[in-house]
C-alpha positions as CSV (number, residue, x, y, z in Angstrom):
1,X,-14.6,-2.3,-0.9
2,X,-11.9,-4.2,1.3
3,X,-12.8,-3.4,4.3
4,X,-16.8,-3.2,3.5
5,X,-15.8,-6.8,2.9
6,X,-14.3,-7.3,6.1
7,X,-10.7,-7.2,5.3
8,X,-8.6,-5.1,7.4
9,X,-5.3,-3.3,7.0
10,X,-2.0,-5.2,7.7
11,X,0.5,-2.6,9.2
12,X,3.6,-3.6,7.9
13,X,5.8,-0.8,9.3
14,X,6.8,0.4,12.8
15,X,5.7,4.2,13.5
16,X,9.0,5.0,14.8
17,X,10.8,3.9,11.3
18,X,8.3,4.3,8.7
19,X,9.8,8.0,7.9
20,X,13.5,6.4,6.8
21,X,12.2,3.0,6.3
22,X,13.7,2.5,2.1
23,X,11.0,0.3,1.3
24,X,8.1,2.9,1.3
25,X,10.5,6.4,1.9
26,X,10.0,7.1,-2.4
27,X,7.2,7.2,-5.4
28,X,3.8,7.3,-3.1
29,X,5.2,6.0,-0.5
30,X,4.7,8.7,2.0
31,X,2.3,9.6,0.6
32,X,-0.1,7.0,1.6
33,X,2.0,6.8,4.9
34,X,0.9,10.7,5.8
35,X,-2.6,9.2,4.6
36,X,-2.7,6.4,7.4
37,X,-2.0,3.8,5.0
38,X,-0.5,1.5,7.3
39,X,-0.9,-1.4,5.6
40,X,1.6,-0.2,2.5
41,X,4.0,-2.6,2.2
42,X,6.9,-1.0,-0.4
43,X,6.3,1.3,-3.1
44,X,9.1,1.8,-6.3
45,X,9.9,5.5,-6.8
46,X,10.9,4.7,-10.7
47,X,8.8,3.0,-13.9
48,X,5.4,2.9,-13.1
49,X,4.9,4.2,-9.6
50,X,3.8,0.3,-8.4
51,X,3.1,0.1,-4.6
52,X,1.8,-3.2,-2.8
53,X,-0.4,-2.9,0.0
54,X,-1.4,-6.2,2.6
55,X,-4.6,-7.0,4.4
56,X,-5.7,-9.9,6.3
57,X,-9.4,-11.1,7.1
58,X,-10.9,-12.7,9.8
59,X,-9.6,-16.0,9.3
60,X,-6.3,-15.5,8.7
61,X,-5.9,-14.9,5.2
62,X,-3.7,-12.6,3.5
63,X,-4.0,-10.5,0.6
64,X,-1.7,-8.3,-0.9
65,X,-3.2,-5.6,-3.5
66,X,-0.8,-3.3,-6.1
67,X,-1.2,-0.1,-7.5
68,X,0.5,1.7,-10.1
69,X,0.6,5.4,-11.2
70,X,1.6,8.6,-9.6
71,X,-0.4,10.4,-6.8
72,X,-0.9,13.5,-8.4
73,X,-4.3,15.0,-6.7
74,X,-3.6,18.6,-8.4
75,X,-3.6,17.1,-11.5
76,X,-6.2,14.3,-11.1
77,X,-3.9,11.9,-11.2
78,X,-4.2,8.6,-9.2
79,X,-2.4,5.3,-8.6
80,X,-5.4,2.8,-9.4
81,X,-5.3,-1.3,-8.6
82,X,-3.5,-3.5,-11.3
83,X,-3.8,-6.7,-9.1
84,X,-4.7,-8.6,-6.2
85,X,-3.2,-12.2,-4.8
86,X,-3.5,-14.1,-1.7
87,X,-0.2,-14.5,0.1
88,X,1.3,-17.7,1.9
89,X,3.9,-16.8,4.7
């Protein structure tokens, strides 16, 4: 719905150090790395599996969206959106 809207995916790691980068190396963090999730920004590997993801539109804006749950596809499980916010930096 994002990018229908014409937000677009922030990347907020480098290729080279995404793989050992702590911030997104646990919970469903490479996960949505091998996915082409580039726009993950960290993701907690205990409690409830929360991840925060950034986007920016065409005017500059950002927005930063969070998940929480496991990725469990075998099991039908999936992290869903708890909230959104716009981001000042």
């Amino acid at each position: 719905m994002l990018l229908a809207a014409g937000w677009q995916p922030l990347r907020t790691k480098s290729f080279n150090e995404a793989d050992t980068d702590p911030d997104i190396s646990y919970g469903n963090g490479p996960i949505f790395w091998k996915r082409g999730y580039v726009e993950v920004e960290s993701c907690s590997g205990t409690g409830v599996a929360a991840c925060a993801f950034l986007f920016r539109d065409a005017y500059g804006n950002r927005l930063r969206v969070a998940t929480a749950g496991e990725e469990l596809p075998k099991e039908k499980a999936y992290a869903r959106v708890t909230g959104f916010r716009f981001v000042c930096e």
